[in-house]
TORDOTI-571355 format. One record per residue: residue in three letters; x, y, z of N, C-alpha, C in turn. Coordinates in steps of 0.001 Angstrom, whole numbers, plus 500000, padded with zeros to 6 digits. Each point is the difference from the previous one (the first is absolute). Layout:
N
<rest=ALA, n.c1=X, n.c2=Y, n.c3=Z, ca.c1=X, ca.c2=Y, ca.c3=Z, c.c1=X, c.c2=Y, c.c3=Z>
...
END
This chain:
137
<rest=UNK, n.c1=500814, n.c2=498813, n.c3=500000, ca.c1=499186, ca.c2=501187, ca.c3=500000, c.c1=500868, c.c2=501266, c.c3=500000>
<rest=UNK, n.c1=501099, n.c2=499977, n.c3=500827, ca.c1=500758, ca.c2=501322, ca.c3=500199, c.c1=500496, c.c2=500083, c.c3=498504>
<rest=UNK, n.c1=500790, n.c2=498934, n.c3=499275, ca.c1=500531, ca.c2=500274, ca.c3=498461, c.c1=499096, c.c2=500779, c.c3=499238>
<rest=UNK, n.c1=498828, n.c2=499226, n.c3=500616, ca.c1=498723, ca.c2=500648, ca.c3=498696, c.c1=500145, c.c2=501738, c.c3=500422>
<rest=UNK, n.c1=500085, n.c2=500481, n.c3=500751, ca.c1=499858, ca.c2=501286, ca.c3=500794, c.c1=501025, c.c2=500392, c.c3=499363>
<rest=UNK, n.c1=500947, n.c2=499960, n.c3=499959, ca.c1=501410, ca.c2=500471, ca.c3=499721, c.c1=500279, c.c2=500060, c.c3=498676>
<rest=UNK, n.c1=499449, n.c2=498891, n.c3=499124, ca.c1=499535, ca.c2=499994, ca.c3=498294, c.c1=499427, c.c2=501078, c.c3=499574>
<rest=UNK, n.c1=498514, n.c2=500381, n.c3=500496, ca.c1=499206, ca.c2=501104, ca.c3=499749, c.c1=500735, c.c2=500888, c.c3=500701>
<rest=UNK, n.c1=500708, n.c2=500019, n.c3=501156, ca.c1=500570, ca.c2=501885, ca.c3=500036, c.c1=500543, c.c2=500035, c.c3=498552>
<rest=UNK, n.c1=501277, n.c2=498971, n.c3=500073, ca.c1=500979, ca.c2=500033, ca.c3=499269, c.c1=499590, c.c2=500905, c.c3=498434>
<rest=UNK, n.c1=498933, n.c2=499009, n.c3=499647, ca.c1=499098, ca.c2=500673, ca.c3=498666, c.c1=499649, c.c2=501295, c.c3=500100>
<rest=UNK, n.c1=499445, n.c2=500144, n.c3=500629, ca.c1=499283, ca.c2=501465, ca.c3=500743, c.c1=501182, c.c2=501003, c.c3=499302>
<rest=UNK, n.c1=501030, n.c2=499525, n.c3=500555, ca.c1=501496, ca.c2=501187, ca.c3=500289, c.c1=500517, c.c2=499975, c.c3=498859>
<rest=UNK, n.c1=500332, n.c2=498701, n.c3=498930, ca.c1=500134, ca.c2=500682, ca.c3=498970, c.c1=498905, c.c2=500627, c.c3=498921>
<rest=UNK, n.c1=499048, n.c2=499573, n.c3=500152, ca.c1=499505, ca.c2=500910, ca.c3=499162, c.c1=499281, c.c2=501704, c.c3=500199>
<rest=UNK, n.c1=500639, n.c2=500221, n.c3=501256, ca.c1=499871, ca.c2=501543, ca.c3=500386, c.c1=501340, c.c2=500080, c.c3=499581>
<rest=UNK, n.c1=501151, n.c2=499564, n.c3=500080, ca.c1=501237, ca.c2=500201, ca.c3=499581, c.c1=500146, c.c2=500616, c.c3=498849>
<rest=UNK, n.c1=498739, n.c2=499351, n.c3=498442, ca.c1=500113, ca.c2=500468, ca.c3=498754, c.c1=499870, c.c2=501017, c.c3=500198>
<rest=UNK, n.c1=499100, n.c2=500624, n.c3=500589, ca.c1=499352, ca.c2=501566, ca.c3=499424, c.c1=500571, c.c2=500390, c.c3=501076>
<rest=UNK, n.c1=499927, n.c2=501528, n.c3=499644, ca.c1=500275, ca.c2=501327, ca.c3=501101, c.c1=498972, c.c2=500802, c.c3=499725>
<rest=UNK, n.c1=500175, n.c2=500551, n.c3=501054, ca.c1=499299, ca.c2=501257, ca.c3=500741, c.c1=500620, c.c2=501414, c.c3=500768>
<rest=UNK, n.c1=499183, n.c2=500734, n.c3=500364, ca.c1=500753, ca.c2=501269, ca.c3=500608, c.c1=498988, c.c2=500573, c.c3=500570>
<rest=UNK, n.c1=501111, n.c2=500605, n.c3=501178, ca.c1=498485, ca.c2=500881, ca.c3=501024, c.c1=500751, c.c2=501221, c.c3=500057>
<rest=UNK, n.c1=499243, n.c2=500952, n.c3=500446, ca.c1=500454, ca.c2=501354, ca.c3=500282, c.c1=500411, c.c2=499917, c.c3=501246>
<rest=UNK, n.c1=501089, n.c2=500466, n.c3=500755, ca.c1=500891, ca.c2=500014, ca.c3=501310, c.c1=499291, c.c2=501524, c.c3=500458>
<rest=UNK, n.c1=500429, n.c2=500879, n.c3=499188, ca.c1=499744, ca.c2=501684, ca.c3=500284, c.c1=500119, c.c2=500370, c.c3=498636>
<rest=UNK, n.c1=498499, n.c2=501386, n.c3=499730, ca.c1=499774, ca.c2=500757, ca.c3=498499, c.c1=500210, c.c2=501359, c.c3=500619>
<rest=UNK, n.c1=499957, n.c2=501307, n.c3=499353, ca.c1=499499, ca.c2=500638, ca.c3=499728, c.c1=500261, c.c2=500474, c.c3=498638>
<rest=UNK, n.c1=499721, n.c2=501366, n.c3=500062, ca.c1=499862, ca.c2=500928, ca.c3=498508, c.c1=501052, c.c2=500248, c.c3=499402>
<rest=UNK, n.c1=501337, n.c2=499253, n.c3=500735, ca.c1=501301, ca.c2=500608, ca.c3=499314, c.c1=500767, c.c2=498274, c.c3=499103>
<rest=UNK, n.c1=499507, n.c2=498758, n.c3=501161, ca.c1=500715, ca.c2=499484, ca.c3=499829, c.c1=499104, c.c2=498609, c.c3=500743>
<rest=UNK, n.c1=500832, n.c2=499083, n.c3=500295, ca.c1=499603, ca.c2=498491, ca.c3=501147, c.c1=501088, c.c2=499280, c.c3=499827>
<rest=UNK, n.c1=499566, n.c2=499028, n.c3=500776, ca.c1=500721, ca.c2=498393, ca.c3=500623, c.c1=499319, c.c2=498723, c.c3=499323>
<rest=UNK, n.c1=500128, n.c2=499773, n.c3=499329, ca.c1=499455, ca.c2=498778, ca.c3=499892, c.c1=500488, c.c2=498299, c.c3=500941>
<rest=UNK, n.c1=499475, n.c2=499257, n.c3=499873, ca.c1=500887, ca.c2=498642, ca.c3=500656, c.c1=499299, c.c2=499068, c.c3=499139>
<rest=UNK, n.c1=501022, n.c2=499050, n.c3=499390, ca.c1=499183, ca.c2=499096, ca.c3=498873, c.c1=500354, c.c2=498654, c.c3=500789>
<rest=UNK, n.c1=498841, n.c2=498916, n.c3=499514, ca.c1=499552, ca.c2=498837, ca.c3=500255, c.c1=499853, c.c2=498704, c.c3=499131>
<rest=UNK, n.c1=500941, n.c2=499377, n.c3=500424, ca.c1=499988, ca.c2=498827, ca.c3=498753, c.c1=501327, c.c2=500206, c.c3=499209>
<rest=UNK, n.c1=499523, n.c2=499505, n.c3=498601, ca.c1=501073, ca.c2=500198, ca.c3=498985, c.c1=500238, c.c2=501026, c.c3=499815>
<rest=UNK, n.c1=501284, n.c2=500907, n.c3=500339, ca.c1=500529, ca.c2=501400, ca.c3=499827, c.c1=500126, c.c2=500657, c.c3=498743>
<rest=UNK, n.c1=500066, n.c2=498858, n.c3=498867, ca.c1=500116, ca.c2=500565, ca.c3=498574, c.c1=498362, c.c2=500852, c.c3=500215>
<rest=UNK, n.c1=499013, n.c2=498259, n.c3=500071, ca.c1=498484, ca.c2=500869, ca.c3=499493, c.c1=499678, c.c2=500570, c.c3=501289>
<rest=UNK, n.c1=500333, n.c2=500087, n.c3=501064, ca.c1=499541, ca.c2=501018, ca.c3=501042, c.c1=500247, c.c2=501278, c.c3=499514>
<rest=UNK, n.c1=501261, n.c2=500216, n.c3=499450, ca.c1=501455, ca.c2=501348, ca.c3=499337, c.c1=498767, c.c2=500434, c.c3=499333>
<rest=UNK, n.c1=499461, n.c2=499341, n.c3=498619, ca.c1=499380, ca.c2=500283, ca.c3=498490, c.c1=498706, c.c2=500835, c.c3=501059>
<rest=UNK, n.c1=499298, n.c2=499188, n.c3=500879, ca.c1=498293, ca.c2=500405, ca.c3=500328, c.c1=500587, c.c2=501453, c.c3=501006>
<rest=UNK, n.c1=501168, n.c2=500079, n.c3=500364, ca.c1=500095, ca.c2=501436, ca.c3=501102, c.c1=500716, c.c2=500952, c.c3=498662>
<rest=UNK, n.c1=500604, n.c2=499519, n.c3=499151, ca.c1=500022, ca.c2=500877, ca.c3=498498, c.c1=499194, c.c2=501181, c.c3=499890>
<rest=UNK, n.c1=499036, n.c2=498855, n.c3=499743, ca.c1=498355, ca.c2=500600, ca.c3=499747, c.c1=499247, c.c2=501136, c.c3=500703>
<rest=UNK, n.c1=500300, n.c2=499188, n.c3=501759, ca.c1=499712, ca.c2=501085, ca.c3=500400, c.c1=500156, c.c2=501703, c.c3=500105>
<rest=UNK, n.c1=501751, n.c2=499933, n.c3=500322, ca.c1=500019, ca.c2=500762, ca.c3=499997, c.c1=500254, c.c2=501110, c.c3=498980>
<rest=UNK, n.c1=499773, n.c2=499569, n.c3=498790, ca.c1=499876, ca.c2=500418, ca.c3=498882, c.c1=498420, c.c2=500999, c.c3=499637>
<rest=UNK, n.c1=499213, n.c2=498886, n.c3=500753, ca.c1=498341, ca.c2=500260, ca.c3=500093, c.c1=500132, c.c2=501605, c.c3=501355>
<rest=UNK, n.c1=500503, n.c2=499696, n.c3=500731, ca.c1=500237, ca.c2=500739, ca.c3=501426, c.c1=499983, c.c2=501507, c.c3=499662>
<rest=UNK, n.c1=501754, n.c2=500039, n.c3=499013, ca.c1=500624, ca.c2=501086, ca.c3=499838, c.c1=499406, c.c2=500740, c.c3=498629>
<rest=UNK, n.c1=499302, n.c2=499157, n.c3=499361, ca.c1=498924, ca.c2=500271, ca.c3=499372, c.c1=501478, c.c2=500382, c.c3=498617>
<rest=UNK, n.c1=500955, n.c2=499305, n.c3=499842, ca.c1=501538, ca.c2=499764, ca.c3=499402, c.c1=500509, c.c2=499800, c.c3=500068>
<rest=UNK, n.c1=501096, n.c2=500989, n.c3=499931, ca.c1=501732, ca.c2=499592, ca.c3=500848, c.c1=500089, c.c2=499580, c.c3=500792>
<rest=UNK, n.c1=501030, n.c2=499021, n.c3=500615, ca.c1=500229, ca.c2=499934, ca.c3=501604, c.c1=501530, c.c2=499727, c.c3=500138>
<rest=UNK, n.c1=500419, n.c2=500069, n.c3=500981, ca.c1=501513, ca.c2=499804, ca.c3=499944, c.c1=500164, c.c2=499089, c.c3=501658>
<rest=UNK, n.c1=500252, n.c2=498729, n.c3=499633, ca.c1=500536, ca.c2=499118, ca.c3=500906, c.c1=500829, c.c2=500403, c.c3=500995>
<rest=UNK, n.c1=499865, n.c2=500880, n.c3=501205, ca.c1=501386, ca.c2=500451, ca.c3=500833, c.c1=500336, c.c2=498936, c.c3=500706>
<rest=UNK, n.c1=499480, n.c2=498617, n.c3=500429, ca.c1=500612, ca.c2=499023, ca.c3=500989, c.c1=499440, c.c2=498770, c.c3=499739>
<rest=UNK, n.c1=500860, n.c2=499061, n.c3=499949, ca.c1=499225, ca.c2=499061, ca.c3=500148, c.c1=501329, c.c2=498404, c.c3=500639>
<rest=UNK, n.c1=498859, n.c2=499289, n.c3=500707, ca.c1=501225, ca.c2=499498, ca.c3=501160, c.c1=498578, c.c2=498862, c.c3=500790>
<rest=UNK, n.c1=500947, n.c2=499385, n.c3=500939, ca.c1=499236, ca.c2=498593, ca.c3=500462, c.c1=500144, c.c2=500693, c.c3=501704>
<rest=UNK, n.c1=498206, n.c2=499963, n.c3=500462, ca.c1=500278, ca.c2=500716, ca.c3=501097, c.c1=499771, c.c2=499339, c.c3=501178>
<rest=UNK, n.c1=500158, n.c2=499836, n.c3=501340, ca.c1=499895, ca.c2=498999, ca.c3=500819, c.c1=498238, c.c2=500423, c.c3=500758>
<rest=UNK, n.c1=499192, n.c2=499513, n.c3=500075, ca.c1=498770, ca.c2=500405, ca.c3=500341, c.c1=499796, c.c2=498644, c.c3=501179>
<rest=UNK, n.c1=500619, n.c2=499491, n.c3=500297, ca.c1=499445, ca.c2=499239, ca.c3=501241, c.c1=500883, c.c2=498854, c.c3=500197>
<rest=UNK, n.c1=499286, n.c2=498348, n.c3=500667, ca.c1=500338, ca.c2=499050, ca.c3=500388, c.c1=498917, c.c2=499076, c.c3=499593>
<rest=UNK, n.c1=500794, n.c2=498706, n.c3=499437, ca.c1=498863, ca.c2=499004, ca.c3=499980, c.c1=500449, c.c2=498446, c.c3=500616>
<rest=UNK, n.c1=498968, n.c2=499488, n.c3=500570, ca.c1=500469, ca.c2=499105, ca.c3=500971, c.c1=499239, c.c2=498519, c.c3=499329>
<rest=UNK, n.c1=500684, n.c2=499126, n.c3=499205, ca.c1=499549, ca.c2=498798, ca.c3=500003, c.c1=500407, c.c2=499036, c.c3=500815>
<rest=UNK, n.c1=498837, n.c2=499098, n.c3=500448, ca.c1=499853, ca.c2=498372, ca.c3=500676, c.c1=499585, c.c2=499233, c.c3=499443>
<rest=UNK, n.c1=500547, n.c2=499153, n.c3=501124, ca.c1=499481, ca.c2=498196, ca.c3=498743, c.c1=500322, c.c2=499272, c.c3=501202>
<rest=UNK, n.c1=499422, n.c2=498352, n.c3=500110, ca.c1=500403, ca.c2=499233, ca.c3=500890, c.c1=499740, c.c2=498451, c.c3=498982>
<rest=UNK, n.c1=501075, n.c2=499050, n.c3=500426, ca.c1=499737, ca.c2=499177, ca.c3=498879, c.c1=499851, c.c2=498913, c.c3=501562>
<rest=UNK, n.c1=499398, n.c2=498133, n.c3=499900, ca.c1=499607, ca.c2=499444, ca.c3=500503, c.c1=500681, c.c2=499210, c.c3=499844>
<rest=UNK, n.c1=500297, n.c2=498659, n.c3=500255, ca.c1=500647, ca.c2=498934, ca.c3=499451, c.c1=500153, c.c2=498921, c.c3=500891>
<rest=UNK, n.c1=499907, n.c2=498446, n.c3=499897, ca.c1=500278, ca.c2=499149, ca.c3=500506, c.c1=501481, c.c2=499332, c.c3=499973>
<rest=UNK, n.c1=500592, n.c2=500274, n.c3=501248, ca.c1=500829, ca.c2=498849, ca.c3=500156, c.c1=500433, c.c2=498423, c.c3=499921>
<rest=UNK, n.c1=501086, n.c2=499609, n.c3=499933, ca.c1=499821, ca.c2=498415, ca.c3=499644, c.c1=499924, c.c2=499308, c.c3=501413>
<rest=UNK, n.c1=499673, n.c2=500752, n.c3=501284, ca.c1=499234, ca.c2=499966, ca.c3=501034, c.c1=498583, c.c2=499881, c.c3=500130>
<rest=UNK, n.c1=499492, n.c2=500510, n.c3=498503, ca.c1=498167, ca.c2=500578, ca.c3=500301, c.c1=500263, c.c2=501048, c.c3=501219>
<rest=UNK, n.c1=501016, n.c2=500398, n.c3=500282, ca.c1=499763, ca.c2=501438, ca.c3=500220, c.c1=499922, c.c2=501189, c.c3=499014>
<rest=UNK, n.c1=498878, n.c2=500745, n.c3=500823, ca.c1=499508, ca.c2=501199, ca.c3=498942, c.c1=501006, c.c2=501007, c.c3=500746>
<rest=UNK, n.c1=500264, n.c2=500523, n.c3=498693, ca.c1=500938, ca.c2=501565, ca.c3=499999, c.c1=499328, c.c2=500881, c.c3=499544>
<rest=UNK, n.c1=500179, n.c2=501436, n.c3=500659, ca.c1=499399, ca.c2=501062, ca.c3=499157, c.c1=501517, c.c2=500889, c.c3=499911>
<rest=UNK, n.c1=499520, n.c2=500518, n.c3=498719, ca.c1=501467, ca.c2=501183, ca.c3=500211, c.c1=499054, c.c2=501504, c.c3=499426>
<rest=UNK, n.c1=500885, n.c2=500676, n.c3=501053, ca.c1=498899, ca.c2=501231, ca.c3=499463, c.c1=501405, c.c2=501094, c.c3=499811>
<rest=UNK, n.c1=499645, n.c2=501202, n.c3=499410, ca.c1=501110, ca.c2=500660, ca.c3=499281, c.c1=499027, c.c2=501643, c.c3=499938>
<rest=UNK, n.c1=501165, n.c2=500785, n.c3=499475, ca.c1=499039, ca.c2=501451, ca.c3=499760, c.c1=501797, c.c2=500787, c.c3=499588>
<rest=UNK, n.c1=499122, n.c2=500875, n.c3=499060, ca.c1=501634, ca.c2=500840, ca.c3=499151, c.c1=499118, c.c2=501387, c.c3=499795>
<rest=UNK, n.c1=501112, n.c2=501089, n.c3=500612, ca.c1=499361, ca.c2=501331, ca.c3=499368, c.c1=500737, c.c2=500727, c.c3=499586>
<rest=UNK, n.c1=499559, n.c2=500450, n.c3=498631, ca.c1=500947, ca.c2=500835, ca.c3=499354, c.c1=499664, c.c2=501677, c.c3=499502>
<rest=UNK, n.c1=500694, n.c2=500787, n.c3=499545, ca.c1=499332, ca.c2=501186, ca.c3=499939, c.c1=499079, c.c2=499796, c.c3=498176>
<rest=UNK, n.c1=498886, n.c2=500731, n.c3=500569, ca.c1=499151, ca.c2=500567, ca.c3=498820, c.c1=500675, c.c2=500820, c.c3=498863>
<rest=UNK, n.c1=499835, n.c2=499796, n.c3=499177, ca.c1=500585, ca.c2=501103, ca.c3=498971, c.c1=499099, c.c2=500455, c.c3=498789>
<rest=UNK, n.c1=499736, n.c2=501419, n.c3=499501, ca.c1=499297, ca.c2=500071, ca.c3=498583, c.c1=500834, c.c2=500552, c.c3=499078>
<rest=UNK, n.c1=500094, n.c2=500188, n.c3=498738, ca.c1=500251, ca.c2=500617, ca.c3=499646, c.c1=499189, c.c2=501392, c.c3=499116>
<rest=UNK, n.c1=500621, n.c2=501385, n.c3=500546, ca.c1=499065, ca.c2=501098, ca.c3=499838, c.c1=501134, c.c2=500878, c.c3=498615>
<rest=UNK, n.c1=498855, n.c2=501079, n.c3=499597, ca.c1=500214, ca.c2=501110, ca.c3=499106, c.c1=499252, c.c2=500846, c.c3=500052>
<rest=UNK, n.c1=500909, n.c2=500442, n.c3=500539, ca.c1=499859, ca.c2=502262, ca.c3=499844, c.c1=500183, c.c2=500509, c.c3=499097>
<rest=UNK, n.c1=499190, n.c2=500765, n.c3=499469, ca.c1=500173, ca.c2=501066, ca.c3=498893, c.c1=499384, c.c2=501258, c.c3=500179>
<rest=UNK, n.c1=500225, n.c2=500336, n.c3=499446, ca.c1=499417, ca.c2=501661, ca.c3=499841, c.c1=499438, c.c2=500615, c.c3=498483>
<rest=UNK, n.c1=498744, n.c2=500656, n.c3=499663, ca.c1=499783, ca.c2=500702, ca.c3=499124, c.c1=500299, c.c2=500597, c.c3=499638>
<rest=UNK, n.c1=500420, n.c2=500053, n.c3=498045, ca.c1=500699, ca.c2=500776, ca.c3=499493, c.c1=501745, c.c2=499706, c.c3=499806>
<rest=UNK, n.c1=500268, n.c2=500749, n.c3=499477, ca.c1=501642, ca.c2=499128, ca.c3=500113, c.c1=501190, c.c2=500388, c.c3=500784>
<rest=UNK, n.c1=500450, n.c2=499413, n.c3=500442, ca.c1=501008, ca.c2=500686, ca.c3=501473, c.c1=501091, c.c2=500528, c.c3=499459>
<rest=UNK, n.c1=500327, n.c2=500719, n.c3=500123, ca.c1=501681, ca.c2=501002, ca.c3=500449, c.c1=500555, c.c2=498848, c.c3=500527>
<rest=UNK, n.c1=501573, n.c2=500148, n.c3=498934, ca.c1=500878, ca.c2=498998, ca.c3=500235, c.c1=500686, c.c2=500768, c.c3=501519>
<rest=UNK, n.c1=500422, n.c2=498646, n.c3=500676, ca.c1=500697, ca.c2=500500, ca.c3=501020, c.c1=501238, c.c2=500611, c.c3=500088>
<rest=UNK, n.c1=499908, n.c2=500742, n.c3=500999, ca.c1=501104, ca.c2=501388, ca.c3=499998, c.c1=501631, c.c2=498936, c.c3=499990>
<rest=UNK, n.c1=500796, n.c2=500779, n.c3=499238, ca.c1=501339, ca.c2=499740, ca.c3=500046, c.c1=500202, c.c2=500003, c.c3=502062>
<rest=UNK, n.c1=501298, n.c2=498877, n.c3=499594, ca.c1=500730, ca.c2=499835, ca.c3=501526, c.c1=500796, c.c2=501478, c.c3=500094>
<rest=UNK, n.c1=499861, n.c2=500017, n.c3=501476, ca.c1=501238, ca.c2=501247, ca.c3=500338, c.c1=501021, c.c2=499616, c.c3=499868>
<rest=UNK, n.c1=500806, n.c2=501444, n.c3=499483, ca.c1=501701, ca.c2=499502, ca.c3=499565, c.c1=500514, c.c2=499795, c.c3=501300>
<rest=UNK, n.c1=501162, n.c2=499813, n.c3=499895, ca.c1=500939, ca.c2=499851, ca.c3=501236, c.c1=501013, c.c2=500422, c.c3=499641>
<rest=UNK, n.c1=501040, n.c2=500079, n.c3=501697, ca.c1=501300, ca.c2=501093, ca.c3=499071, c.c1=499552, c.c2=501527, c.c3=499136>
<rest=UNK, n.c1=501046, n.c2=500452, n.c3=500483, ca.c1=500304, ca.c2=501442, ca.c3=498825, c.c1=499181, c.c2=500287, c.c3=498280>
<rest=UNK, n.c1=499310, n.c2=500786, n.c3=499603, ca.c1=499591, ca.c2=499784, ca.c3=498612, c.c1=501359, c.c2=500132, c.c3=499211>
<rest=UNK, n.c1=499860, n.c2=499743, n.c3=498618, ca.c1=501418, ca.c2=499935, ca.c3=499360, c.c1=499651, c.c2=500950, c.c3=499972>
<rest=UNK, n.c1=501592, n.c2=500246, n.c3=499765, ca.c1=500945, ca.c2=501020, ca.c3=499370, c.c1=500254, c.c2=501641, c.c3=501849>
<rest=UNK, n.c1=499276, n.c2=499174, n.c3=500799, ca.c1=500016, ca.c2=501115, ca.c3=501287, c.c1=501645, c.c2=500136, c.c3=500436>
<rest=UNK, n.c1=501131, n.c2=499260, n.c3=499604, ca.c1=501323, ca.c2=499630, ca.c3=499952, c.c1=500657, c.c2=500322, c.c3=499428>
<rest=UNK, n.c1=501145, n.c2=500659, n.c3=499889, ca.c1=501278, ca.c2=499453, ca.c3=498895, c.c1=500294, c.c2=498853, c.c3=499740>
<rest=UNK, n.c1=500274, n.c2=499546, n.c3=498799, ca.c1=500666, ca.c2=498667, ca.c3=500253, c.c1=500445, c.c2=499539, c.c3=500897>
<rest=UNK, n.c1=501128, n.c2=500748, n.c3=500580, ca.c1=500867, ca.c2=499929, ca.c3=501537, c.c1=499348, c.c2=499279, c.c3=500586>
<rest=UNK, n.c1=498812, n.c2=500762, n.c3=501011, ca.c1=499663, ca.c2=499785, ca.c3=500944, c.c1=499557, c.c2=500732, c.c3=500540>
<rest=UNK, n.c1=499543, n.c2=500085, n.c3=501136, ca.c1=499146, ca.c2=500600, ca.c3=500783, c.c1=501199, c.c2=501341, c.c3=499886>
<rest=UNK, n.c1=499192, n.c2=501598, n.c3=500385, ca.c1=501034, ca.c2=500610, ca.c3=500165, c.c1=500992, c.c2=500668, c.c3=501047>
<rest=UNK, n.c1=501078, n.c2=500602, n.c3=500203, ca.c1=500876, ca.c2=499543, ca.c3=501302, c.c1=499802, c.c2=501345, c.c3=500469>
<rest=UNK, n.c1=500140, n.c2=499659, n.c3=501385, ca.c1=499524, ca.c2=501390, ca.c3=501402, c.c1=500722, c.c2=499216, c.c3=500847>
<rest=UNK, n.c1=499244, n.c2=500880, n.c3=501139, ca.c1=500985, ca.c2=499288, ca.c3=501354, c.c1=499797, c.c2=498706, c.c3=500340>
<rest=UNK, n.c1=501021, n.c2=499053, n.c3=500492, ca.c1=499945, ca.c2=499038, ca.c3=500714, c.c1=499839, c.c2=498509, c.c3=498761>
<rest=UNK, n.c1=500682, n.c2=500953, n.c3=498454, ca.c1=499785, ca.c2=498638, ca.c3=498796, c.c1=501442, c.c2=499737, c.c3=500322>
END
Protein backbone atom coordinates (compact mmCIF):
# COMPACT_ATOMS: atom_id res chain seq x y z
CA UNK A 1 0.00 0.00 0.00
CA UNK A 2 2.72 2.57 1.03
CA UNK A 3 4.54 1.86 -2.73
CA UNK A 4 1.19 2.51 -4.18
CA UNK A 5 1.28 6.01 -2.22
CA UNK A 6 4.66 6.84 -3.17
CA UNK A 7 3.92 5.78 -7.08
CA UNK A 8 1.07 8.34 -7.26
CA UNK A 9 3.08 11.14 -5.37
CA UNK A 10 5.88 10.18 -7.47
CA UNK A 11 3.50 10.76 -10.73
CA UNK A 12 1.88 13.67 -9.26
CA UNK A 13 5.59 15.38 -9.11
CA UNK A 14 6.57 14.74 -12.35
CA UNK A 15 4.03 15.85 -14.12
CA UNK A 16 3.82 19.32 -12.27
CA UNK A 17 7.55 19.16 -13.03
CA UNK A 18 6.54 19.60 -16.99
CA UNK A 19 4.87 22.80 -16.78
CA UNK A 20 5.64 26.05 -14.95
CA UNK A 21 4.09 28.66 -13.44
CA UNK A 22 4.64 32.08 -11.70
CA UNK A 23 3.23 34.14 -8.92
CA UNK A 24 3.67 37.66 -8.14
CA UNK A 25 6.06 38.06 -4.83
CA UNK A 26 5.53 42.15 -4.90
CA UNK A 27 3.92 44.66 -8.03
CA UNK A 28 3.59 47.96 -8.33
CA UNK A 29 3.43 50.73 -11.12
CA UNK A 30 7.12 50.84 -11.67
CA UNK A 31 8.11 47.36 -11.58
CA UNK A 32 7.65 43.54 -9.39
CA UNK A 33 9.02 40.24 -8.17
CA UNK A 34 7.93 37.51 -9.62
CA UNK A 35 8.78 33.71 -8.15
CA UNK A 36 8.28 30.93 -10.75
CA UNK A 37 7.03 27.33 -10.20
CA UNK A 38 7.81 24.24 -11.89
CA UNK A 39 9.73 24.15 -15.09
CA UNK A 40 11.78 27.48 -15.11
CA UNK A 41 12.09 27.56 -18.93
CA UNK A 42 7.95 27.54 -19.15
CA UNK A 43 7.50 29.22 -15.75
CA UNK A 44 10.47 32.06 -17.45
CA UNK A 45 8.07 32.12 -21.01
CA UNK A 46 4.37 32.55 -18.74
CA UNK A 47 6.22 35.52 -16.27
CA UNK A 48 7.56 36.86 -19.96
CA UNK A 49 4.15 37.50 -20.58
CA UNK A 50 3.41 38.91 -17.72
CA UNK A 51 5.33 41.31 -17.29
CA UNK A 52 5.24 42.40 -20.64
CA UNK A 53 1.21 42.55 -20.16
CA UNK A 54 2.08 44.59 -16.65
CA UNK A 55 4.44 47.22 -18.14
CA UNK A 56 2.07 47.39 -20.77
CA UNK A 57 6.04 46.84 -22.91
CA UNK A 58 9.38 47.22 -22.07
CA UNK A 59 10.73 45.75 -19.05
CA UNK A 60 14.19 45.36 -17.99
CA UNK A 61 15.14 42.29 -15.79
CA UNK A 62 17.22 44.02 -12.76
CA UNK A 63 17.65 40.60 -10.64
CA UNK A 64 17.18 37.49 -10.80
CA UNK A 65 18.59 34.68 -8.29
CA UNK A 66 17.35 31.52 -6.10
CA UNK A 67 15.98 32.90 -2.84
CA UNK A 68 15.80 31.07 0.50
CA UNK A 69 12.00 31.41 1.67
CA UNK A 70 11.86 28.79 4.39
CA UNK A 71 12.37 25.04 5.64
CA UNK A 72 10.94 21.82 4.65
CA UNK A 73 10.83 18.86 6.81
CA UNK A 74 10.30 15.31 5.34
CA UNK A 75 9.40 11.81 7.28
CA UNK A 76 9.01 8.39 6.59
CA UNK A 77 9.16 5.25 8.79
CA UNK A 78 9.71 1.93 7.08
CA UNK A 79 8.57 -1.58 9.05
CA UNK A 80 10.19 -4.78 8.60
CA UNK A 81 10.53 -8.26 9.89
CA UNK A 82 13.43 -9.81 11.27
CA UNK A 83 14.77 -13.36 10.76
CA UNK A 84 13.60 -13.33 14.50
CA UNK A 85 9.84 -12.37 13.43
CA UNK A 86 10.89 -9.48 15.15
CA UNK A 87 9.19 -6.35 13.93
CA UNK A 88 11.40 -3.25 13.37
CA UNK A 89 10.31 0.13 12.73
CA UNK A 90 12.81 2.71 11.57
CA UNK A 91 11.65 6.13 11.51
CA UNK A 92 13.81 9.08 10.01
CA UNK A 93 13.04 12.96 9.19
CA UNK A 94 15.60 15.46 6.98
CA UNK A 95 15.19 19.27 6.76
CA UNK A 96 16.43 21.28 4.33
CA UNK A 97 16.12 24.93 3.32
CA UNK A 98 13.23 26.03 0.88
CA UNK A 99 14.33 27.74 -2.11
CA UNK A 100 12.46 29.69 -5.23
CA UNK A 101 13.64 31.05 -7.77
CA UNK A 102 12.52 34.92 -8.27
CA UNK A 103 12.72 37.99 -10.95
CA UNK A 104 12.74 41.54 -10.52
CA UNK A 105 12.28 43.88 -13.06
CA UNK A 106 11.31 47.13 -13.59
CA UNK A 107 9.28 49.11 -16.32
CA UNK A 108 10.69 50.53 -19.15
CA UNK A 109 14.35 50.12 -19.75
CA UNK A 110 17.00 50.60 -17.05
CA UNK A 111 20.10 52.85 -17.02
CA UNK A 112 23.10 50.85 -17.33
CA UNK A 113 24.91 50.76 -14.11
CA UNK A 114 27.16 53.50 -13.03
CA UNK A 115 30.92 52.96 -13.75
CA UNK A 116 33.15 51.67 -10.57
CA UNK A 117 35.05 54.41 -8.66
CA UNK A 118 38.58 54.98 -9.75
CA UNK A 119 41.19 54.43 -7.32
CA UNK A 120 44.54 56.03 -6.91
CA UNK A 121 45.45 59.45 -8.46
CA UNK A 122 43.53 60.31 -11.97
CA UNK A 123 46.16 60.12 -14.78
CA UNK A 124 48.35 62.33 -15.67
CA UNK A 125 47.90 64.26 -11.74
CA UNK A 126 52.00 63.29 -11.74
CA UNK A 127 55.08 63.72 -13.53
CA UNK A 128 56.31 60.79 -14.74
CA UNK A 129 58.75 61.00 -11.73
CA UNK A 130 56.57 60.83 -9.18
CA UNK A 131 54.82 62.25 -6.73
CA UNK A 132 56.25 65.80 -6.29
CA UNK A 133 59.19 66.61 -3.74
CA UNK A 134 58.66 69.00 -0.48
CA UNK A 135 59.61 68.39 2.86
CA UNK A 136 60.37 65.18 4.40
CA UNK A 137 60.68 63.28 0.42
Amino acid sequence: MRAIRWAVLGGILMLAAGCGDYRYVYRNANGGTIALKGDRDSAMEKARGAMKSHCRGPYTITEEGEVIIGTDTAGGSETGVTRRNTVVTREGSSTRQATEWRVTYQCGYAAPAPAPAPTGPPPGAYPPSGPPAGPGY
